[in-house]
C-alpha positions in Angstrom: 7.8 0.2 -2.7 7.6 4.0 -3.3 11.3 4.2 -4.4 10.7 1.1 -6.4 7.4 2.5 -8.3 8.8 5.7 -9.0 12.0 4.2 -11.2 9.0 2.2 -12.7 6.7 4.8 -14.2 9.6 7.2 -14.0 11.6 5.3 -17.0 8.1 6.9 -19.3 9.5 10.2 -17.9 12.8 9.8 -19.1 11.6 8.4 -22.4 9.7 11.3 -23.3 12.7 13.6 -21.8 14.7 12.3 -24.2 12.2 11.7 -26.7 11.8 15.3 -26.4 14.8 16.4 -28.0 13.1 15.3 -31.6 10.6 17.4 -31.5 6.4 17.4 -31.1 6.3 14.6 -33.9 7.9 11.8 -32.3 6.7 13.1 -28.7 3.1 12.8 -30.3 4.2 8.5 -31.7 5.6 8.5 -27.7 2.6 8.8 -26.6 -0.1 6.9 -28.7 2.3 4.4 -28.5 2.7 4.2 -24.9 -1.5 4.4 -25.0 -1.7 1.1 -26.5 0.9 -0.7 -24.8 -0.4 0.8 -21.9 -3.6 -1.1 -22.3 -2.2 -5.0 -22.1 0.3 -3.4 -19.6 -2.5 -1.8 -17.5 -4.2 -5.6 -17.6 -0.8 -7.0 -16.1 -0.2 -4.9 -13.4 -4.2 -5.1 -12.6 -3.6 -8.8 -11.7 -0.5 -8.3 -10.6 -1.8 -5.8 -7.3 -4.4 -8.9 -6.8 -1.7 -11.4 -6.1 0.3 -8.8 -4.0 -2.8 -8.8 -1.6 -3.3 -12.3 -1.9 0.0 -12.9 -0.8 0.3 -10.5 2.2 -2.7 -12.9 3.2 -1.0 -16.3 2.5 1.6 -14.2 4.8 -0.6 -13.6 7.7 -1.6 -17.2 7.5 2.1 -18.5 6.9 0.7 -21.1 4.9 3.7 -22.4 2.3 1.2 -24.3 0.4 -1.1 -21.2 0.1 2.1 -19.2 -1.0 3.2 -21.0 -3.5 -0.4 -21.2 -4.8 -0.6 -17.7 -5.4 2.6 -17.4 -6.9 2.3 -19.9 -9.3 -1.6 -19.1 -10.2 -0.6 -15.5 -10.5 2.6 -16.7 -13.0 0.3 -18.6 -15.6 -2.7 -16.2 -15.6 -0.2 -12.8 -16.3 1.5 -14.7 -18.9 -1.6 -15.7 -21.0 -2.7 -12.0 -20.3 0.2 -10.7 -22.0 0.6 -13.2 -25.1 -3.1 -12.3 -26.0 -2.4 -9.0 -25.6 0.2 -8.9 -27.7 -1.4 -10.7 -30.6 -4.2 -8.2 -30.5 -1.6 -5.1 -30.5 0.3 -7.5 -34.0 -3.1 -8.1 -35.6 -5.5 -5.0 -34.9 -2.2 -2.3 -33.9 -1.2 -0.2 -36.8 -5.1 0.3 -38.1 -6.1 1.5 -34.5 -2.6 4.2 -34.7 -3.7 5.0 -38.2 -7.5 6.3 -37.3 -6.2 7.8 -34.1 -2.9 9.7 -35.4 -2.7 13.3 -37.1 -0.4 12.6 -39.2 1.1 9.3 -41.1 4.5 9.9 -39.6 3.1 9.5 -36.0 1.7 6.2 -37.1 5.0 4.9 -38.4 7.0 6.3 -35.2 4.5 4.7 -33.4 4.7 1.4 -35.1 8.7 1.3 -34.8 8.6 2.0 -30.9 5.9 -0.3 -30.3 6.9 -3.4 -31.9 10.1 -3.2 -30.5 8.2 -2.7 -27.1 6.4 -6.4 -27.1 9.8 -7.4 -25.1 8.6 -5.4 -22.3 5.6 -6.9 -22.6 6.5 -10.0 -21.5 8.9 -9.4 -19.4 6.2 -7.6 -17.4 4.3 -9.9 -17.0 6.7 -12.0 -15.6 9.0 -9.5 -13.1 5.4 -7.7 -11.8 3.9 -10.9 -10.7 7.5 -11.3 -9.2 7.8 -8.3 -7.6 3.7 -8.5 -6.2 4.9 -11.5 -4.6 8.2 -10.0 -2.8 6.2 -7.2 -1.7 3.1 -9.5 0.0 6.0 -11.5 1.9 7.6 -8.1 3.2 10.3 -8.4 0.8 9.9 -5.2 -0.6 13.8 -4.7 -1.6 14.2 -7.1 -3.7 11.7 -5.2 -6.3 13.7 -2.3 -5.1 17.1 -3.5 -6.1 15.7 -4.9 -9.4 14.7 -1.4 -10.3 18.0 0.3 -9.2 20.0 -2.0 -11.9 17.7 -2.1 -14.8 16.7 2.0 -15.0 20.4 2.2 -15.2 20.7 0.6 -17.7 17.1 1.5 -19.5 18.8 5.0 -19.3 22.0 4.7 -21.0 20.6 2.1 -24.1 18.2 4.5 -24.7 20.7 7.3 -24.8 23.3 5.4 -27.2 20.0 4.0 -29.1 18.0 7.0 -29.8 21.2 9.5 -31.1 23.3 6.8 -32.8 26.0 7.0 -30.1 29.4 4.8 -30.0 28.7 3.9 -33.4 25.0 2.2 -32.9 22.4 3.0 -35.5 20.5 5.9 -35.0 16.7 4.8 -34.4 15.4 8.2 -32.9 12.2 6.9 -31.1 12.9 3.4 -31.6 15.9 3.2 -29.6 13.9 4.2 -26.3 12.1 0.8 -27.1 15.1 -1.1 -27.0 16.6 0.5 -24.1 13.2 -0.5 -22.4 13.8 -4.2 -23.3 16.9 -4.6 -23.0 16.0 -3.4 -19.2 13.4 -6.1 -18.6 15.6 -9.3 -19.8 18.5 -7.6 -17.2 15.8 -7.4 -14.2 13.7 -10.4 -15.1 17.0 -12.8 -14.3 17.6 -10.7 -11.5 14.3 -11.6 -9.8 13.9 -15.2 -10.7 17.9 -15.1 -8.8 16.2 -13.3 -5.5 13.2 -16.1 -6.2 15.6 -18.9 -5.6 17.8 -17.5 -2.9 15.0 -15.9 -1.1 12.0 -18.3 -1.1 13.1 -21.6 -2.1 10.6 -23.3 -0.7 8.0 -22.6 -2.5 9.5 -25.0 -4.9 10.1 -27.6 -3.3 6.1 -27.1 -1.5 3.9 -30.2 -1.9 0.5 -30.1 -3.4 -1.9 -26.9 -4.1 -4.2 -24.9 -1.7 -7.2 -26.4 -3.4 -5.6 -29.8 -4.0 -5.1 -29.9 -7.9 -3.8 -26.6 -9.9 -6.6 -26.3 -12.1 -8.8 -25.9 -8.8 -6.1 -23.8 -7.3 -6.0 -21.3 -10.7 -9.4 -20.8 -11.0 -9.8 -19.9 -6.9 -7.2 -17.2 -7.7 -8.8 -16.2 -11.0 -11.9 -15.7 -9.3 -10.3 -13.6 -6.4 -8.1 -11.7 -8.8 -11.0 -10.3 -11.3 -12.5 -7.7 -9.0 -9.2 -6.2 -8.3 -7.7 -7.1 -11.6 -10.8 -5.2 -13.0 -10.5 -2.3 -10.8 -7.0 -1.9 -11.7 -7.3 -2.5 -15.6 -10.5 -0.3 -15.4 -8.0 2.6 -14.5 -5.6 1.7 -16.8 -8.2 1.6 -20.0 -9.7 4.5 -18.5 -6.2 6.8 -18.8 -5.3 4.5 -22.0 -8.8 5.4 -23.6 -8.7 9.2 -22.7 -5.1 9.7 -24.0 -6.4 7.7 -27.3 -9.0 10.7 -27.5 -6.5 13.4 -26.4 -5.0 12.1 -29.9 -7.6 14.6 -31.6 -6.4 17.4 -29.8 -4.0 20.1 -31.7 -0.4 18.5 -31.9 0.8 21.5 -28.8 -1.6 20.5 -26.9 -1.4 16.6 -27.3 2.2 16.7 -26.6 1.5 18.8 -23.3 -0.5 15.8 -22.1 1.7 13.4 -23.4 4.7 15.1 -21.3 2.4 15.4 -17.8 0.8 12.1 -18.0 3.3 9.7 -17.2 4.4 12.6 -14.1 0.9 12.7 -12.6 1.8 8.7 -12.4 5.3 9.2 -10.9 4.6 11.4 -8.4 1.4 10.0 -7.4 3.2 7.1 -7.2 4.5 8.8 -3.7 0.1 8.6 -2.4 -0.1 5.3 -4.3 2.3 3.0 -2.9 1.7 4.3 0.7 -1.6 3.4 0.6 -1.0 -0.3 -1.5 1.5 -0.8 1.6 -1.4 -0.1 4.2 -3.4 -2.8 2.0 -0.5 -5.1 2.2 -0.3 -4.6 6.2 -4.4 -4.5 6.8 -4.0 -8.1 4.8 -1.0 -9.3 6.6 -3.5 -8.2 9.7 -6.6 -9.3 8.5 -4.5 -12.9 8.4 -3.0 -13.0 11.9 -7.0 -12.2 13.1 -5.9 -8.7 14.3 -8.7 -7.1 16.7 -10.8 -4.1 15.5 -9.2 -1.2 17.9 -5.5 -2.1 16.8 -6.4 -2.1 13.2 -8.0 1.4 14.1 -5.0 2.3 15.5 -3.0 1.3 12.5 -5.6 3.4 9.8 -5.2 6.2 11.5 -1.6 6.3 11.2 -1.5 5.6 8.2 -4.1 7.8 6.8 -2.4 10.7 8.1 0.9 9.5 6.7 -0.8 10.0 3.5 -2.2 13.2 3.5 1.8 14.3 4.0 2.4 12.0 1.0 -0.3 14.5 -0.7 1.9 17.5 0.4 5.0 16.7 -0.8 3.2 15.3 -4.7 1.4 18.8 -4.9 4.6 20.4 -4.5 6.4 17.8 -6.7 4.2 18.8 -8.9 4.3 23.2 -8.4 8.0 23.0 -9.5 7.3 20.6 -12.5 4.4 23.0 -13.8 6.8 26.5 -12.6 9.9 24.9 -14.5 8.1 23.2 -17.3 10.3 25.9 -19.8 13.6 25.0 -18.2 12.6 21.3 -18.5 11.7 20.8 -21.5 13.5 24.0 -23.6 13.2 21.7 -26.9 9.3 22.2 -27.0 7.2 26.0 -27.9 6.3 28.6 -26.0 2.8 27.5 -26.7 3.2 23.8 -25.1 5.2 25.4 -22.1 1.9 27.6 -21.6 -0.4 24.7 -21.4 2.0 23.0 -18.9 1.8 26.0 -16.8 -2.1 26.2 -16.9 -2.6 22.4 -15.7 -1.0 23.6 -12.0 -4.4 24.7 -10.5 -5.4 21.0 -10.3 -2.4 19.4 -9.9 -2.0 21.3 -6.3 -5.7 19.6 -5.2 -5.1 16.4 -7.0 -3.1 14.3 -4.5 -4.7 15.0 -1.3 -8.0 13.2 -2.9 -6.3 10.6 -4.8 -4.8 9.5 -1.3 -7.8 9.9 0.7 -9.5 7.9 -1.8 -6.7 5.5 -2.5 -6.5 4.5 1.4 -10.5 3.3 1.6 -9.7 1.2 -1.8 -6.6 -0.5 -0.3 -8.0 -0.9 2.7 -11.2 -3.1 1.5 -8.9 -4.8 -1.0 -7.0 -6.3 1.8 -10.6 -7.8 3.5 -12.1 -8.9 0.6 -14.5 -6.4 0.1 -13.3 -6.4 -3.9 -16.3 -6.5 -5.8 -17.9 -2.9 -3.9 -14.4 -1.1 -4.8 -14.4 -2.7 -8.4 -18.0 -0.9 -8.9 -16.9 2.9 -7.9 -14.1 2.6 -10.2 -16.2 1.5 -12.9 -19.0 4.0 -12.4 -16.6 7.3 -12.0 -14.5 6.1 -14.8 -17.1 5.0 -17.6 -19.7 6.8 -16.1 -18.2 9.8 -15.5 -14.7 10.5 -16.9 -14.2 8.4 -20.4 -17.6 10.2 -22.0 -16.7 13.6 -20.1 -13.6 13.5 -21.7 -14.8 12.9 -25.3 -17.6 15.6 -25.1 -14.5 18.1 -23.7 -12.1 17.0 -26.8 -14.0 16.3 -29.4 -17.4 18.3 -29.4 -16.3 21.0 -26.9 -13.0 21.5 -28.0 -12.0 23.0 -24.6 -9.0 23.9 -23.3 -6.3 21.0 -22.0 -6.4 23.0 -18.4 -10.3 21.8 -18.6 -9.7 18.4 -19.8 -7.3 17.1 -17.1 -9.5 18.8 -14.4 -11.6 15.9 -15.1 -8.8 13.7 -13.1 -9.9 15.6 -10.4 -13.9 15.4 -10.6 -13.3 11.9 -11.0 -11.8 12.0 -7.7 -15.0 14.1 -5.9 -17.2 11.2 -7.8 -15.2 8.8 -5.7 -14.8 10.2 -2.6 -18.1 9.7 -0.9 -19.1 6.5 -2.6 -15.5 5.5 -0.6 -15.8 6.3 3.0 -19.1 5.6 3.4 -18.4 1.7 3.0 -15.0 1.9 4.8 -17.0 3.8 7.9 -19.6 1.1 8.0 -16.3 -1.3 9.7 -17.4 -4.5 7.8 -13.4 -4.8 6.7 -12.1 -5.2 10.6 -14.5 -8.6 10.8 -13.5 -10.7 8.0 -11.9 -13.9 7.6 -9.6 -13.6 4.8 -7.9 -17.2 5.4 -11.7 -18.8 4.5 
């Protein structure tokens, strides 16, 4: 899953590596593009983590009824998540870019990239529901292997795409959109192939887990909005702030556009250790595991991720140390402003995965509504209007705005382990 995630949200990296090479313009039309597509993205993946933990239960239960349910419900709902999100992008898109951008130029850059990307859209929304499901049945290579063809190839279209190579046009930013889609077709077919060799049977499955589908969809809608809330609340939330980091000089927006999409690649190392111990508590939960042996568990695998922690901070020491080496295409001035966001980064992880552990953890039980409401109070109560006073009235510097990330984190943190301590989780019957 780690492996997996990182190829994910590493393919940003390598867009904006390559995207790089043009200069602070189209690194700037990178980035507000990626913001909005990151909002109907963020809304996919949100629903997509709830059907991962609803699977691991359906697992636990080993219920083929139940597990076809969730795949199916979780199908239709991403789908009509992504086609509304995309006609919002076609009708209210370039007017958004247009108030947001510095400059016309990013807005058209922007534009080119981001039309292109509605492929990725919904192939999204598709593979992640896929992939969710894999992972909640312990499949978790068949994501994997997905991801190991399509960055390949996401890789080398961009390359040919976005410098004209082997006689294709030369589309500059634009090409790293079609590199991106031609990506998702490549592993979309690839997992509906694992689907049918795999877990046939959840074709061939009569009836639904609440007798009709209707019933059946809007049980799984109404387990999936608290998570699919928490998870699209982070999303908007980092969506929203690099909308306002927009107003920012052009150095210093491109510095943030370069170090976002790495605090999400190497976190992803915290992230997807801790979404695995929610996929395992659930898988637990299922089987009616007794309370010492899911103690036993949690403490393994908290301390697995404090070492996750570790190696993110120094991930991120030698991205921060190197940044010049890099990214030699960019100023002096954008190199310093990489440099100065190491203080943080080096505390980050450890209580990001603290925190991260609790969240996954009362996912898995049910406990879904509690964990939607600290997300939405440190988020919109705390970072989204901190982060607009910073940028826009304060004007501080970018070191000070993505220090935020971490008091966000210190808002969290108590709010967190006082519910997990109170053991509620360890006594719950998922399977009612």
């Amino acid at each position: 899953m780690t492996i997996k995630a990182i190829l994910l949200h590493g393919t940003v990296v390598i867009d904006a590596f390559l995207v790089s090479s043009l200069g602070e313009v189209a690194l700037a039309a990178l980035g507000l593009a990626a913001a909005m597509a990151g909002l109907v993205l963020g809304a996919i993946l949100a629903f997509s983590a709830a059907v991962q933990i609803r699977a691991a239960q359906a697992a636990g239960t080993d219920e083929i009824v139940f597990r076809k349910s969730v795949l199916a419900s979780g199908l239709a709902l991403s789908l009509c998540i992504g086609s509304f999100g995309l006609a919002l992008i076609w009708v209210f898109g370039v007017d958004l870019m247009a108030f947001l951008a510095p400059t016309d130029e990013v807005v058209s850059l922007a534009w080119d990239y981001l039309s292109i990307f509605s492929v990725v859209i919904l192939g999204e929304a598709i593979g992640q529901v896929l992939s969710s499901h894999f992972n909640g049945n312990g499949r978790t290579r068949i994501p994997l292997y997905s991801y190991c063809l399509s960055v390949p190839i996401n890789v080398t279209a961009s390359v040919v795409f976005i410098n004209g190579f082997w006689g294709a046009p030369v589309m500059g930013v634009a090409g790293a959109a079609i590199g991106s889609a031609i990506a998702i077709i490549v592993q979309v077919v690839f997992l509906i192939c694992g689907l049918w060799l795999k877990d046939r049977e959840v074709f061939t499955a009569k009836g639904w887990r609440n007798i009709t589908f209707p019933n059946t969809f809007r049980r799984h809608f109404a387990f999936a909005l608290p998570i699919a809330a928490t998870f699209f609340s982070a999303a908007l939330a980092s969506n929203v702030s690099q909308m306002i980091y927009a107003r920012m000089s052009l150095n210093a927006f491109a510095a943030m556009t370069l170090i976002a999409p790495w605090i999400m690649v190497v976190g992803q190392i915290s992230m997807q250790w801790t979404q695995a111990t929610g996929i395992l508590v659930a898988q637990q939960l299922g089987q009616r595991a007794d309370e010492p042996q899911l103690d036993k568990f949690l403490t393994v695998a908290w301390r697995g991720a404090h070492v996750t922690a570790l190696v993110g901070a120094a991930m991120f020491a030698i991205i921060c140390l190197y940044a010049g080496d890099i990214y030699d295409d960019l100023t002096s001035e954008t190199h310093a402003i990489l440099y100065s966001f190491l203080p943080v980064l080096l505390i980050l992880p450890f209580f990001k995965a603290t925190n991260a552990i609790c969240g996954n953890t009362l996912r898995a039980s049910g406990d879904t509504v509690h964990v939607m409401k600290i997300f939405l109070i440190s988020q919109w109560g705390f970072r989204v209007p901190a982060t607009a006073l910073a940028v826009l009235y304060f004007e501080l510097h970018p070191s000070w705005i993505i220090s935020l990330l971490l008091a966000e984190e210190l808002v969290k943190f108590p709010l967190f382990h006082r519910r997990l301590w109170r053991g509620d989780w360890k006594r719950v019957d998922v399977a009612a």
